[in-house]
C-alpha positions in Angstrom: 68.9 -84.6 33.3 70.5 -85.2 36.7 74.8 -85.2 36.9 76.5 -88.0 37.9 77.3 -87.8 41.7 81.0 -88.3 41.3 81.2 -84.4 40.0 83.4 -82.1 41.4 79.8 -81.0 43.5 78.8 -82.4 46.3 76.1 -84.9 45.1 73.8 -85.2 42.2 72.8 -82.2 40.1 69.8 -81.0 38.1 71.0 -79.8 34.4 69.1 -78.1 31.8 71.0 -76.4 28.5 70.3 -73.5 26.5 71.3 -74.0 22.5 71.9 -71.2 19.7 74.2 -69.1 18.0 74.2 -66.1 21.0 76.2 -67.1 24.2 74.2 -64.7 26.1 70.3 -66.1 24.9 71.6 -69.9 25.8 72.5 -69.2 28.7 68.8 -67.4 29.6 67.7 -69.9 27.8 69.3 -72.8 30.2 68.2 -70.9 33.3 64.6 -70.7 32.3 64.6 -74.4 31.5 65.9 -74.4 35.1 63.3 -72.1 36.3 60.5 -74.0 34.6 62.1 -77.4 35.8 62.6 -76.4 40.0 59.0 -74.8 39.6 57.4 -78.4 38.1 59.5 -80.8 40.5 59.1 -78.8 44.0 55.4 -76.4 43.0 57.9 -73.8 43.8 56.3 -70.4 42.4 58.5 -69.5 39.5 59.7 -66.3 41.4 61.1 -68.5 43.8 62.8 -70.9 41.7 64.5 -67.7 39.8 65.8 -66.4 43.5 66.9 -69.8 44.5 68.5 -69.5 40.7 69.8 -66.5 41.1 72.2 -67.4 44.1 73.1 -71.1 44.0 73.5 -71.9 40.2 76.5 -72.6 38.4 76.0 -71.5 34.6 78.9 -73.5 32.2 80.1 -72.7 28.7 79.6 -76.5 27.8 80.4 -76.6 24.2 81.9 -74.4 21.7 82.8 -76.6 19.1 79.6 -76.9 17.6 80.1 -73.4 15.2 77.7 -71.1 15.0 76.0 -72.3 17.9 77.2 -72.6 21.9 75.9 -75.1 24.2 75.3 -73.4 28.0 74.2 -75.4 30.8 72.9 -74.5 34.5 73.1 -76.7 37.1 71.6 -76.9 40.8 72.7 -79.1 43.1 69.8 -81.6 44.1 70.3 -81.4 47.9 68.8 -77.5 47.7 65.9 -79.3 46.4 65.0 -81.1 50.2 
């Protein structure tokens, strides 16, 4: 899912979520969707997509209204995609 470019970013984002009833496993869970999804659009090596992870994406508590379960979501802005 790519973010609107009218966020409070730059330009467009990449978003992937992480679902369940831990805060902590959704948001691993989101960043390895990330991970996965950087690695499959760029042939990144997974390794690299974590670093690149690791220091330019924003992780948000996206939902919390959804009892038991949170909704986490990372996103990376597009233009460290180029």
């Amino acid at each position: 899912v790519e973010t609107h470019p009218r966020t409070h970013r730059t330009g467009a984002a990449l978003a992937t979520t992480g679902v369940g009833p831990d805060l902590m496993q959704a948001a691993k869970d989101a960043t390895r969707a990330l991970i996965d999804e950087v690695a499959a659009r760029t042939g990144m090596a997974p390794v690299d997509a974590y670093l690149l992870a690791s220091i330019a994406a924003d992780l948000k508590i996206s939902e919390v209204v959804d009892v038991p379960n949170w909704i986490v979501s990372a996103h990376l802005e597009l233009s460290y995609l180029s």
